[in-house]
N, CA, C and O atoms as CSV, one atom per row, in Angstrom:
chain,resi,resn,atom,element,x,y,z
A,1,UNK,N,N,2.927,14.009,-116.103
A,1,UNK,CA,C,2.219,15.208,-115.718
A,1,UNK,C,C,3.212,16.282,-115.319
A,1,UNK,O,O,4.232,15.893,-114.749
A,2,UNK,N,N,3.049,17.641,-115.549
A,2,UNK,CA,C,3.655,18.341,-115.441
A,2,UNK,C,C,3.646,18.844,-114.017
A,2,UNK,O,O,3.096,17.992,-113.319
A,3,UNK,N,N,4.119,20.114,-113.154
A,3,UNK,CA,C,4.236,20.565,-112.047
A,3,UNK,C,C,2.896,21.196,-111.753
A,3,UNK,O,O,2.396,20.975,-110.650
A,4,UNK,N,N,2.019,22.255,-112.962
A,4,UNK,CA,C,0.864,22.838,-112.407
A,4,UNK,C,C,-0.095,21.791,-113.128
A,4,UNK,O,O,-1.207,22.099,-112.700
A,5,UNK,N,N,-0.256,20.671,-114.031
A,5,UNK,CA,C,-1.249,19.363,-113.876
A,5,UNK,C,C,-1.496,18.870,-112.277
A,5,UNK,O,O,-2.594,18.614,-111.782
A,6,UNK,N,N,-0.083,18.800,-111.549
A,6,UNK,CA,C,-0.352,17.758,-110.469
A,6,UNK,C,C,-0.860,18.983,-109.644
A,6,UNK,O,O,-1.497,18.576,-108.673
A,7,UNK,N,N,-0.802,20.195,-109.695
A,7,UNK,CA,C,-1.182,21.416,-108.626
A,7,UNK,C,C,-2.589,21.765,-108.791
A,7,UNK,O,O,-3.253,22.459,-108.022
A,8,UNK,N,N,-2.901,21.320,-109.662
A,8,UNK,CA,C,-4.498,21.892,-109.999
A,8,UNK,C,C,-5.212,20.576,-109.604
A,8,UNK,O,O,-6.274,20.733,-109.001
A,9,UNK,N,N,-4.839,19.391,-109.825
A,9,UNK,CA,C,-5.397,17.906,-109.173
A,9,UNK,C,C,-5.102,17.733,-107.925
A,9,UNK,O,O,-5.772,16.894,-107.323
A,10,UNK,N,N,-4.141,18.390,-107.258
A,10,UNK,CA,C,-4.156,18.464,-106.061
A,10,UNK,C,C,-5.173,19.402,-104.810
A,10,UNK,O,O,-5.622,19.295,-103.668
A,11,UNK,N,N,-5.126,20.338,-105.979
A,11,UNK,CA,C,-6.386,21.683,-105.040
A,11,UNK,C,C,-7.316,21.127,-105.218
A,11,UNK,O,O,-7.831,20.903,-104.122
A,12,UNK,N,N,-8.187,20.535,-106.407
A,12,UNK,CA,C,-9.623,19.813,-106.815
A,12,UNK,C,C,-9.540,18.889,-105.970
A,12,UNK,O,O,-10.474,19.046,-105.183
A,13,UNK,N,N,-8.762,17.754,-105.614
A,13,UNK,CA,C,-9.110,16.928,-104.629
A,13,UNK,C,C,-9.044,17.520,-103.135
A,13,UNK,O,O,-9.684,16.861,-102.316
A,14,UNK,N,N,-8.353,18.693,-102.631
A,14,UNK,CA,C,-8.464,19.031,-101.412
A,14,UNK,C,C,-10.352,19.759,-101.675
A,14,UNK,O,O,-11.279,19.663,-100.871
A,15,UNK,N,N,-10.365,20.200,-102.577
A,15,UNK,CA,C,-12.112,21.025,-102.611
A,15,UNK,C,C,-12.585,20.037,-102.443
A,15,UNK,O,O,-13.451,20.160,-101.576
A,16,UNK,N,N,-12.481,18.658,-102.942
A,16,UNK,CA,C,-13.557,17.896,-103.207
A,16,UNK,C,C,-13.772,16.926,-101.602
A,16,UNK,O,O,-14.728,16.362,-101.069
A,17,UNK,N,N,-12.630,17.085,-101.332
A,17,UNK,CA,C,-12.331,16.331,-99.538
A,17,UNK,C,C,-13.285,17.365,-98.858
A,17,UNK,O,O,-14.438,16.966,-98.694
A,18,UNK,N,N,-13.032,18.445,-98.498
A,18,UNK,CA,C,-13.574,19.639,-97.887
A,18,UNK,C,C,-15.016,19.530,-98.020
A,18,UNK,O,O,-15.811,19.413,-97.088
A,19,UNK,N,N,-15.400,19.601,-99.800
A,19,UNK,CA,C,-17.219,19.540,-99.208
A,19,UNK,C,C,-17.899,18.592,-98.777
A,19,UNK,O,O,-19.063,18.847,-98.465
A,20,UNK,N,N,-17.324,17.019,-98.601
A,20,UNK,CA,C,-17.555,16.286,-98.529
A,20,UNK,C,C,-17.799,16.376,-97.137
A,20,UNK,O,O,-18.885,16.272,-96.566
A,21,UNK,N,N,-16.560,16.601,-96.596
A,21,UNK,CA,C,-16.537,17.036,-95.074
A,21,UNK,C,C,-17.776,17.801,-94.605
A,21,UNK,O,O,-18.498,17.486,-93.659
A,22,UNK,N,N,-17.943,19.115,-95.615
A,22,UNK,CA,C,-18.730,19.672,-94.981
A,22,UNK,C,C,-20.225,19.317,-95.057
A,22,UNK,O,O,-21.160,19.672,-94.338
A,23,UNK,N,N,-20.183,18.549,-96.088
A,23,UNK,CA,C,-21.648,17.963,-96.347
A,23,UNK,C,C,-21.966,17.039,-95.141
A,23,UNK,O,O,-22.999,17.270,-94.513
A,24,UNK,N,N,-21.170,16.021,-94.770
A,24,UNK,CA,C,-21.266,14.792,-93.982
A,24,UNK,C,C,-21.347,15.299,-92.451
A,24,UNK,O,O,-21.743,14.458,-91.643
A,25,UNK,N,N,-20.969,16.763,-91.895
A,25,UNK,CA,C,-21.097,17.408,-90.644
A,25,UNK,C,C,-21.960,18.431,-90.371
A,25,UNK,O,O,-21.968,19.131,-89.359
A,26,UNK,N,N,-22.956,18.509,-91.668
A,26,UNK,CA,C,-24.255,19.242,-91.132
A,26,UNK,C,C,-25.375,18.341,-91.169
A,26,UNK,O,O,-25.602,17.480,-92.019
A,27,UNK,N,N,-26.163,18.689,-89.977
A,27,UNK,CA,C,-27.118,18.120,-89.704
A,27,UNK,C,C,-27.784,19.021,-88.722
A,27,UNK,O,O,-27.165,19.987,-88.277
A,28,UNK,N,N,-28.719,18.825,-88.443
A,28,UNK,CA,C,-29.945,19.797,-87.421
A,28,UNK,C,C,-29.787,19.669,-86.365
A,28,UNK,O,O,-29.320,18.583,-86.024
A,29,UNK,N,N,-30.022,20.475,-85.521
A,29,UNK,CA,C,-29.297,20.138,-84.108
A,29,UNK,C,C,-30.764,19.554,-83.822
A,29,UNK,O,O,-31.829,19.750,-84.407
A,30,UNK,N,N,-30.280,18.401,-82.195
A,30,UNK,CA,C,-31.134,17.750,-81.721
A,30,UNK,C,C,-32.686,18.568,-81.363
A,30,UNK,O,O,-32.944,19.669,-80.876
A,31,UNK,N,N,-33.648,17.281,-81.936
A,31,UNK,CA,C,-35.031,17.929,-81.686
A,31,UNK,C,C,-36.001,16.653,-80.599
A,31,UNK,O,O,-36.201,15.546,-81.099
A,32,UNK,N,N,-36.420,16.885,-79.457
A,32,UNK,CA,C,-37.202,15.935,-78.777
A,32,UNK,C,C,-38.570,16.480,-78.742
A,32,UNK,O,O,-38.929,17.566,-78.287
A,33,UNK,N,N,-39.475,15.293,-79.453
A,33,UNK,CA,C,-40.728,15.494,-79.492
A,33,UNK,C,C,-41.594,14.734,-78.249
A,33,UNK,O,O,-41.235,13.588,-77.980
A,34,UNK,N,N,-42.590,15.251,-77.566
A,34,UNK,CA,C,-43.075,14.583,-76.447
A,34,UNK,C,C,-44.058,14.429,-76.666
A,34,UNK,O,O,-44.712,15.465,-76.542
A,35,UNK,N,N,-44.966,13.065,-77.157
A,35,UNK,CA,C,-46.179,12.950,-76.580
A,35,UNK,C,C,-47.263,12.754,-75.742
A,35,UNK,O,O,-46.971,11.721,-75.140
A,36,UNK,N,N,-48.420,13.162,-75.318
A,36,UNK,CA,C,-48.905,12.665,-74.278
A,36,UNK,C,C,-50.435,12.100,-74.970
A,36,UNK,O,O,-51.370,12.734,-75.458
A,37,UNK,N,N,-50.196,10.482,-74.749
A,37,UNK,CA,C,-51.176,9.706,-75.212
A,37,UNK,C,C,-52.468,9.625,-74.243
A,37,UNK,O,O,-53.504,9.007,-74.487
A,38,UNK,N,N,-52.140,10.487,-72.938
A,38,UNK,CA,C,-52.905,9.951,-72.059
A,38,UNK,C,C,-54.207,11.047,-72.076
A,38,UNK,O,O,-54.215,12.125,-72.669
A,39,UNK,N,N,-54.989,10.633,-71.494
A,39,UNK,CA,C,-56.764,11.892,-71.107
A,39,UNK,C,C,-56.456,12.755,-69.949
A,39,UNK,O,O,-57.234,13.638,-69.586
A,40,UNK,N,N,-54.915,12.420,-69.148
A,40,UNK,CA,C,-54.815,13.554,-68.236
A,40,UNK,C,C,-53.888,13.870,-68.234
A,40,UNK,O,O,-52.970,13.399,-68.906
A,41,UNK,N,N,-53.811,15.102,-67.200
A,41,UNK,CA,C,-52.449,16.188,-67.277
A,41,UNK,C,C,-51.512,15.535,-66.772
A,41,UNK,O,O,-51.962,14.511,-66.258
A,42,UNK,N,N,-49.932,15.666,-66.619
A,42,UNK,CA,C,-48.927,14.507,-66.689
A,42,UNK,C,C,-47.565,15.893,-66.121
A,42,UNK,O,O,-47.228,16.820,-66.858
A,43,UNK,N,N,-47.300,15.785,-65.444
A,43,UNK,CA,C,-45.861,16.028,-64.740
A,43,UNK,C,C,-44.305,15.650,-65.335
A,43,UNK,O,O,-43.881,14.614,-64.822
A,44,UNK,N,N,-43.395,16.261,-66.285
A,44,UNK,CA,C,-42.625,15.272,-66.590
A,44,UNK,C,C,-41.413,15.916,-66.679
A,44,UNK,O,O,-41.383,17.096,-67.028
A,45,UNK,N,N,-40.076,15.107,-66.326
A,45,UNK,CA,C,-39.265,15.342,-66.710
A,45,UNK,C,C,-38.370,14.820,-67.588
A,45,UNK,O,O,-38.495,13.618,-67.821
A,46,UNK,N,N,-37.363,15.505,-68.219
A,46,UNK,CA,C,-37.081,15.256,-69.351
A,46,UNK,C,C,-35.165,15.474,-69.314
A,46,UNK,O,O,-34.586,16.481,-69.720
A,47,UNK,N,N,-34.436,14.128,-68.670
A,47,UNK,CA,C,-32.899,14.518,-68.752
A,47,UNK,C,C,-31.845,13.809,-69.837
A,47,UNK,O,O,-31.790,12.628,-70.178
A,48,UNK,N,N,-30.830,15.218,-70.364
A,48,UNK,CA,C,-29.957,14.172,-71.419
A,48,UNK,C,C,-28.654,14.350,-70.796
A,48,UNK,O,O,-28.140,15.316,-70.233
A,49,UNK,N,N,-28.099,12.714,-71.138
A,49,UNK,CA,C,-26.454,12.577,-70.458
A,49,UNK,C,C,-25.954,12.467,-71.302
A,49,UNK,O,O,-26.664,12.627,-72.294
A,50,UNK,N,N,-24.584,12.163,-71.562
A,50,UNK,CA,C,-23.721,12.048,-72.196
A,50,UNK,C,C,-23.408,10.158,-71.440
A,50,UNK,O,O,-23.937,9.618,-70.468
A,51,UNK,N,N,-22.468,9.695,-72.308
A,51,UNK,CA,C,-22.529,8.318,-71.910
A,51,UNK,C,C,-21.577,8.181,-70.612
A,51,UNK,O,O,-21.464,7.055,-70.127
A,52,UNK,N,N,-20.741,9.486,-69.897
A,52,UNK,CA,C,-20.035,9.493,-68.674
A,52,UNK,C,C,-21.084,9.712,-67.642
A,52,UNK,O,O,-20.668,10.071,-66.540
A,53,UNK,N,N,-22.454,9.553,-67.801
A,53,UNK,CA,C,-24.035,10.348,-66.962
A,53,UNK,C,C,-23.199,12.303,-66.650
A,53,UNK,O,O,-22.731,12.836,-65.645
A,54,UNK,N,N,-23.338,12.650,-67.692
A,54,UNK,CA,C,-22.720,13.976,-67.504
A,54,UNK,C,C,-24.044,15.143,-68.327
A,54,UNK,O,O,-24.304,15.399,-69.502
A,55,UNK,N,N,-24.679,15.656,-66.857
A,55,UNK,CA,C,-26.227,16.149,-67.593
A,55,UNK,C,C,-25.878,17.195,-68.859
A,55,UNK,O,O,-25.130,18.145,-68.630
A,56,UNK,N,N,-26.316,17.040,-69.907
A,56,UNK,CA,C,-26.259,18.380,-70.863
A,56,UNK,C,C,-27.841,19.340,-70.848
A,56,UNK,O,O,-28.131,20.529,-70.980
A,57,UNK,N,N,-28.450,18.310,-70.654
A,57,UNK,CA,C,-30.262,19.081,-70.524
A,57,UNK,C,C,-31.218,18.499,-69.683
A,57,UNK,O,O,-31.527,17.336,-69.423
A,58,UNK,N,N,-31.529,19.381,-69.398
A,58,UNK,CA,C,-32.630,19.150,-67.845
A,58,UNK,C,C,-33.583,20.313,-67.847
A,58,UNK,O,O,-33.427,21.526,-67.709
A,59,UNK,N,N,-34.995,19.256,-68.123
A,59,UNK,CA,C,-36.684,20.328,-68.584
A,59,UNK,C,C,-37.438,19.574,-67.407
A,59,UNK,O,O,-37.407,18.391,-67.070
A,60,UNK,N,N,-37.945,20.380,-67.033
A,60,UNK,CA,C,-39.049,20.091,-66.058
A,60,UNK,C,C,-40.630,20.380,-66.946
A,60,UNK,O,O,-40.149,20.984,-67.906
A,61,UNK,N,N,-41.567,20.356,-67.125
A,61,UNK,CA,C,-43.013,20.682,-67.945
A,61,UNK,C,C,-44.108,20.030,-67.498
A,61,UNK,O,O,-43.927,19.049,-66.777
A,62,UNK,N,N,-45.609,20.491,-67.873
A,62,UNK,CA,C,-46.740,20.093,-67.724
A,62,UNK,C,C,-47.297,19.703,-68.911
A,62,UNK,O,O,-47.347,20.542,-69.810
A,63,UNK,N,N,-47.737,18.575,-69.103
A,63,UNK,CA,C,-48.259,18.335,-70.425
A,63,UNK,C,C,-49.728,18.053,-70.534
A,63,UNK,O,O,-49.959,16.891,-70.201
A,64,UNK,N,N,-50.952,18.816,-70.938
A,64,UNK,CA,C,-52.220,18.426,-71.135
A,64,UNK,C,C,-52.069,17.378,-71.575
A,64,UNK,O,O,-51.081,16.806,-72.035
A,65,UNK,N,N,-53.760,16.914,-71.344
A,65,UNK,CA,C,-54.007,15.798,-71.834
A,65,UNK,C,C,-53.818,15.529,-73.328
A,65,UNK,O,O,-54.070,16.574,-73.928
A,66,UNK,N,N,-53.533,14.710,-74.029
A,66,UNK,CA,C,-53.704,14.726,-75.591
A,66,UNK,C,C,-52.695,15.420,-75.941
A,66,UNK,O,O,-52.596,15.592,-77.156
A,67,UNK,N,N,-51.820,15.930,-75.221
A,67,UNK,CA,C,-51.083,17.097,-75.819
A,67,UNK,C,C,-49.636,16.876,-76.266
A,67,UNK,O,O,-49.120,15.794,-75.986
A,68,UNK,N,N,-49.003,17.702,-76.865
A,68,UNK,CA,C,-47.425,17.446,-77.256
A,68,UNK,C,C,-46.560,18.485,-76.647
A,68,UNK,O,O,-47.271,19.301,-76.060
A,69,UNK,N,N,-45.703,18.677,-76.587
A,69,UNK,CA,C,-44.159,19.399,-76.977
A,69,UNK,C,C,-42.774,19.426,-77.697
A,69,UNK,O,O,-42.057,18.429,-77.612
A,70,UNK,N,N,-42.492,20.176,-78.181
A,70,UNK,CA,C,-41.109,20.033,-79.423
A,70,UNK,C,C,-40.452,20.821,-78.456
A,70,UNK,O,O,-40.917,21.704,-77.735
A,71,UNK,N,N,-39.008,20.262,-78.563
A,71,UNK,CA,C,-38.241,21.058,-77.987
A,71,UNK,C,C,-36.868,20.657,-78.576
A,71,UNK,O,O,-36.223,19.610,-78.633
A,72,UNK,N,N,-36.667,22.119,-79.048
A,72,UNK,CA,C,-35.677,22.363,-80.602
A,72,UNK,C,C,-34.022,22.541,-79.979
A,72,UNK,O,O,-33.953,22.788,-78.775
A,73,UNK,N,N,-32.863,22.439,-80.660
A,73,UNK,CA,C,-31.750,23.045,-80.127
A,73,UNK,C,C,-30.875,22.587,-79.095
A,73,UNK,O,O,-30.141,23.434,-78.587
A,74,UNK,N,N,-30.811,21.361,-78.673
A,74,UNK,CA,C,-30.694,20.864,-77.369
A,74,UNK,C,C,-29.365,20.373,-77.683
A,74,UNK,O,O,-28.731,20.036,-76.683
A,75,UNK,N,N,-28.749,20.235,-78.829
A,75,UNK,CA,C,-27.127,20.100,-78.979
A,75,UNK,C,C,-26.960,20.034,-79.811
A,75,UNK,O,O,-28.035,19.694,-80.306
A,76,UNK,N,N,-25.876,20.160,-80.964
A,76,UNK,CA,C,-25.147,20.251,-82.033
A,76,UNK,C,C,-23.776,19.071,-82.035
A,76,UNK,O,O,-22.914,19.126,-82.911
A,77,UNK,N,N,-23.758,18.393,-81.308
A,77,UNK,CA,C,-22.922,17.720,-80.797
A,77,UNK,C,C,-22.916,16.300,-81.290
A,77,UNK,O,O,-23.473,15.777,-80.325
A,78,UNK,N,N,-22.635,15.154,-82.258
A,78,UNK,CA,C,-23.026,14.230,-82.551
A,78,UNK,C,C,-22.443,13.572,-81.834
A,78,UNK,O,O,-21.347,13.959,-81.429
A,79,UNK,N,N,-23.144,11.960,-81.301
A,79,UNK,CA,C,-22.361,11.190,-80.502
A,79,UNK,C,C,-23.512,10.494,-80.297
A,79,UNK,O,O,-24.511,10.417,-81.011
A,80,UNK,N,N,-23.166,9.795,-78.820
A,80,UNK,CA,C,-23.926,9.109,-77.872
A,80,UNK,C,C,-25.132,9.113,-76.604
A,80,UNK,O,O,-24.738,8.606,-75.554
A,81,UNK,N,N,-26.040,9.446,-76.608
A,81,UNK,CA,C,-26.321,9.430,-75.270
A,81,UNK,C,C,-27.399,9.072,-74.566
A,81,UNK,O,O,-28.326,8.402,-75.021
A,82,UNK,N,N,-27.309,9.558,-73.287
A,82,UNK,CA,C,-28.799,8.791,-72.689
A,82,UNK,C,C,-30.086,9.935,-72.629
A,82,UNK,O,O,-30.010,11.162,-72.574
A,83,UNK,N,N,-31.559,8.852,-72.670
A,83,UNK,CA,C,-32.205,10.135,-72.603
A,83,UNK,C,C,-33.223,9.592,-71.316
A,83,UNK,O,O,-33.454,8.385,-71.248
A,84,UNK,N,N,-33.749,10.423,-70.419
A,84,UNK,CA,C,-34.191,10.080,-69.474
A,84,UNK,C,C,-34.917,10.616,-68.777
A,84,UNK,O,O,-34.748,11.441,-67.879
A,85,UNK,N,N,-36.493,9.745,-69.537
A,85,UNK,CA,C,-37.719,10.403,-68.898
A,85,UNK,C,C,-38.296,9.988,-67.360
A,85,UNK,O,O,-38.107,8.858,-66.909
A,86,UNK,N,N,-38.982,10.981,-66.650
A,86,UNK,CA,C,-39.692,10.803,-65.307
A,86,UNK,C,C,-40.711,11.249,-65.282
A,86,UNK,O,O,-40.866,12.469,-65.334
A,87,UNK,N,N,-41.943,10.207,-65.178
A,87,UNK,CA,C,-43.053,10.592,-65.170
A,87,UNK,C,C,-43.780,10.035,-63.814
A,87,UNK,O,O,-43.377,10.722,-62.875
A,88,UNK,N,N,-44.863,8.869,-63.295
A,88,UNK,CA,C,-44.863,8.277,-62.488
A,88,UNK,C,C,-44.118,6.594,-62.852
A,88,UNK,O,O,-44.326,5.566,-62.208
A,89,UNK,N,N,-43.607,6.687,-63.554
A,89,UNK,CA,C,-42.994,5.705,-64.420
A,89,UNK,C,C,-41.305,5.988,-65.304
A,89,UNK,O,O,-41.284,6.760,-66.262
A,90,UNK,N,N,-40.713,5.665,-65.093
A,90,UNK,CA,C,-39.310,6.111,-65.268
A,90,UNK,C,C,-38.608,4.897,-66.640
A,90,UNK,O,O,-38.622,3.668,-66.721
A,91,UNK,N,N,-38.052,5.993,-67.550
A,91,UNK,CA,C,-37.656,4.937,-68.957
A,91,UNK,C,C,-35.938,5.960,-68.676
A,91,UNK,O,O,-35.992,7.041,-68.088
A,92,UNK,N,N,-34.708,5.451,-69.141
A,92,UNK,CA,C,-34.129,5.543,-69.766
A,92,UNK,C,C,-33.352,4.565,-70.925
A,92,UNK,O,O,-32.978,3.393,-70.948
A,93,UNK,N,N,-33.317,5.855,-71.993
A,93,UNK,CA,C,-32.652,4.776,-73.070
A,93,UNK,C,C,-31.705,5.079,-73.594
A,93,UNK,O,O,-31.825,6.261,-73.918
A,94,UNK,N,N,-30.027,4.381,-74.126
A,94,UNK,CA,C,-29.143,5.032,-75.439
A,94,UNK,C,C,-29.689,5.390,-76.787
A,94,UNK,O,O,-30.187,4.525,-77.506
A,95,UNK,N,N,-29.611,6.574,-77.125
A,95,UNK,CA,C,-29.583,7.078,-77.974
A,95,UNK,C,C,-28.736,7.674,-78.675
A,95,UNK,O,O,-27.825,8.187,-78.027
A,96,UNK,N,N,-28.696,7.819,-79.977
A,96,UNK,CA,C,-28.022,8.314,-81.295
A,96,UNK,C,C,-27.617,9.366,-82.075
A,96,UNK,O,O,-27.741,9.012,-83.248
A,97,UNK,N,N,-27.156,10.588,-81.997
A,97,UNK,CA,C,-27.763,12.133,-82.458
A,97,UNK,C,C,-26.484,12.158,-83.700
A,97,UNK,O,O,-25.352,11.708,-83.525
A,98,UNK,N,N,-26.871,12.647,-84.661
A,98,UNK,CA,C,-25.880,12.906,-85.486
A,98,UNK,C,C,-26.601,12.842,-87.141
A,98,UNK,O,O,-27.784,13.160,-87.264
A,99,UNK,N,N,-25.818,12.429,-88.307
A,99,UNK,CA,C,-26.313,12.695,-89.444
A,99,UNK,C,C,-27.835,12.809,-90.155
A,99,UNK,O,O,-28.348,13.645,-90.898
A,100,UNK,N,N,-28.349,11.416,-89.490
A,100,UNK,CA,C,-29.279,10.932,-89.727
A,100,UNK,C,C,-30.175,10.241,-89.143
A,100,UNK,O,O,-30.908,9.359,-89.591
A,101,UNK,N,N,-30.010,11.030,-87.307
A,101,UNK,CA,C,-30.610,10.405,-86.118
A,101,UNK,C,C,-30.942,12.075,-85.613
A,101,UNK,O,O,-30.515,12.512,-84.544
A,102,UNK,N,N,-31.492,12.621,-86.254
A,102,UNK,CA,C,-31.557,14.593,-85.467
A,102,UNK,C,C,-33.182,14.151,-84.571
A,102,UNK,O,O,-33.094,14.738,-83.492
A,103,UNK,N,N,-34.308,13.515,-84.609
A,103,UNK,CA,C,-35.514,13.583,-84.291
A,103,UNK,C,C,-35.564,12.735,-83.052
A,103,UNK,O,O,-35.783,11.595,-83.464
A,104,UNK,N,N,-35.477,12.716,-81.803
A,104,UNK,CA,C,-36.665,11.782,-80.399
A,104,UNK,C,C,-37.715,11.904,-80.187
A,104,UNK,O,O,-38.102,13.000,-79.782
A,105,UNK,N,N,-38.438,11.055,-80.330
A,105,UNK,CA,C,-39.759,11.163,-79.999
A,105,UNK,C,C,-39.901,10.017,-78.849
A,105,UNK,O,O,-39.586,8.832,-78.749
A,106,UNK,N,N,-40.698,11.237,-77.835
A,106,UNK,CA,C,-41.052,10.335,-76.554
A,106,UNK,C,C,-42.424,9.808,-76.623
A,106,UNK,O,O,-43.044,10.867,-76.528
A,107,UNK,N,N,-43.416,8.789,-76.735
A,107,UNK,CA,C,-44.612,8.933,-76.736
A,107,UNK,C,C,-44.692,8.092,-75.120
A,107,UNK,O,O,-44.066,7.196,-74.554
A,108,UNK,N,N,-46.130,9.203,-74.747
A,108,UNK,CA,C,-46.169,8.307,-73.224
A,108,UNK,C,C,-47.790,7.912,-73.073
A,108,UNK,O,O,-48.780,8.478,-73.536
A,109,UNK,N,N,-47.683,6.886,-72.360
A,109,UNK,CA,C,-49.048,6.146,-72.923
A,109,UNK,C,C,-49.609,5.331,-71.723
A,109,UNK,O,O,-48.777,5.047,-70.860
A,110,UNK,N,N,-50.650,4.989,-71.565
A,110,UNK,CA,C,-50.906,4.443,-70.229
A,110,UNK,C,C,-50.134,2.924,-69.419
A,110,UNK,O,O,-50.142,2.400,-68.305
A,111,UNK,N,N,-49.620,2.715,-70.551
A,111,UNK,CA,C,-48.853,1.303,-70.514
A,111,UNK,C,C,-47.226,1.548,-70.175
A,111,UNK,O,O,-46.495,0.834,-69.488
A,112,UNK,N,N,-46.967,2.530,-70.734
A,112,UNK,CA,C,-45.827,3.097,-70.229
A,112,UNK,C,C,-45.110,4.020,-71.137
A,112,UNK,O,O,-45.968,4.609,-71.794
A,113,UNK,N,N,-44.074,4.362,-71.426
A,113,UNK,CA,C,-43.160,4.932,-72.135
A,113,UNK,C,C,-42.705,4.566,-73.180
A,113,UNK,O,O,-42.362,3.396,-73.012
A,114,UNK,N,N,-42.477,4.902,-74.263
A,114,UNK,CA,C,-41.681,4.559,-75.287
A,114,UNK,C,C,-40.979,5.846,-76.381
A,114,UNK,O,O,-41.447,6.845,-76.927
A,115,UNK,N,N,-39.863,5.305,-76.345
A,115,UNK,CA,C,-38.463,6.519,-76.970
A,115,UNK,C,C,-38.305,5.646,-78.123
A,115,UNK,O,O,-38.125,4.432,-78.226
A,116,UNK,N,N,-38.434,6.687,-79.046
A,116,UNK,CA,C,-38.156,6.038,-81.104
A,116,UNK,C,C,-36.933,6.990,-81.455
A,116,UNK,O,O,-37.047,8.144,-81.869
A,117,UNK,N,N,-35.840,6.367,-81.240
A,117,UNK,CA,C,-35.020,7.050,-82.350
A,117,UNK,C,C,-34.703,6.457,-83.200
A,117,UNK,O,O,-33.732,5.714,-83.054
A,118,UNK,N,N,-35.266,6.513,-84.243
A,118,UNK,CA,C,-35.156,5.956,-85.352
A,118,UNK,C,C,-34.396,6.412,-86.744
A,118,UNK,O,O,-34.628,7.524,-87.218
A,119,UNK,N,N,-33.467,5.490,-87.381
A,119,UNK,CA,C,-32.923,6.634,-89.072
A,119,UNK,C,C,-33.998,7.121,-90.036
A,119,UNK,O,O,-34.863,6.529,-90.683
A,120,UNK,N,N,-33.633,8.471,-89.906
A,120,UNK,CA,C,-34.343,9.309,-90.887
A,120,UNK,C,C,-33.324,8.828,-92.455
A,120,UNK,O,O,-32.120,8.869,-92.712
A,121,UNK,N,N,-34.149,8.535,-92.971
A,121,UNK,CA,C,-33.751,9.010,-94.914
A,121,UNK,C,C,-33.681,9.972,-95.538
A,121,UNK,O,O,-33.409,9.911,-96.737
């Protein structure tokens, strides 16, 4: 191979590294969905740590009965962390945020709490 063969296979593989990169580091920033399974109004709070317990978000809200909340934007940050609901009943759990973990859903229910983070496809 000559000097501009190996220069032109060299730039195509740096492009081809790069979008790869950039493909594999977008994702939606974190979204927590809240349900309320219950027939009455519900008090709740809603805290996220980092795995050092280092708060990044802290919601206080009222949730009707039957009712939901989305709450969009809460980090861009992929990693680890905890999420940690307070209702008259207290759940925390590790959770996942990153490629193919962007969605929490809290559902709260008379039995107690339950956090789904589950892989999206």
């Amino acid at each position: 191979m000559k000097i501009w063969q190996k220069t032109i296979v060299l730039v195509a593989s740096v492009i081809v590294i790069a979008l790869f990169i950039m493909w594999w580091m977008s994702y939606e920033p974190l979204k927590v969905i809240i349900k309320n399974e219950r027939n009455e109004s519900i008090n709740v709070s809603l805290r996220i740590l980092t795995v050092d317990d280092v708060e990044i978000f802290s919601h206080n809200f009222s949730l009707n009965g039957s009712s939901n909340i989305t709450l969009n934007n809460i980090t861009t940050f992929a990693g680890t962390y905890y999420i940690e609901i307070n209702d008259t009943i207290s759940e925390k759990k590790k959770i996942k945020y990153g490629k193919y973990y962007d969605i929490i859903e809290v559902i709260i229910r008379n039995d107690g709490i339950e956090i789904r983070n589950e892989r999206r496809l």
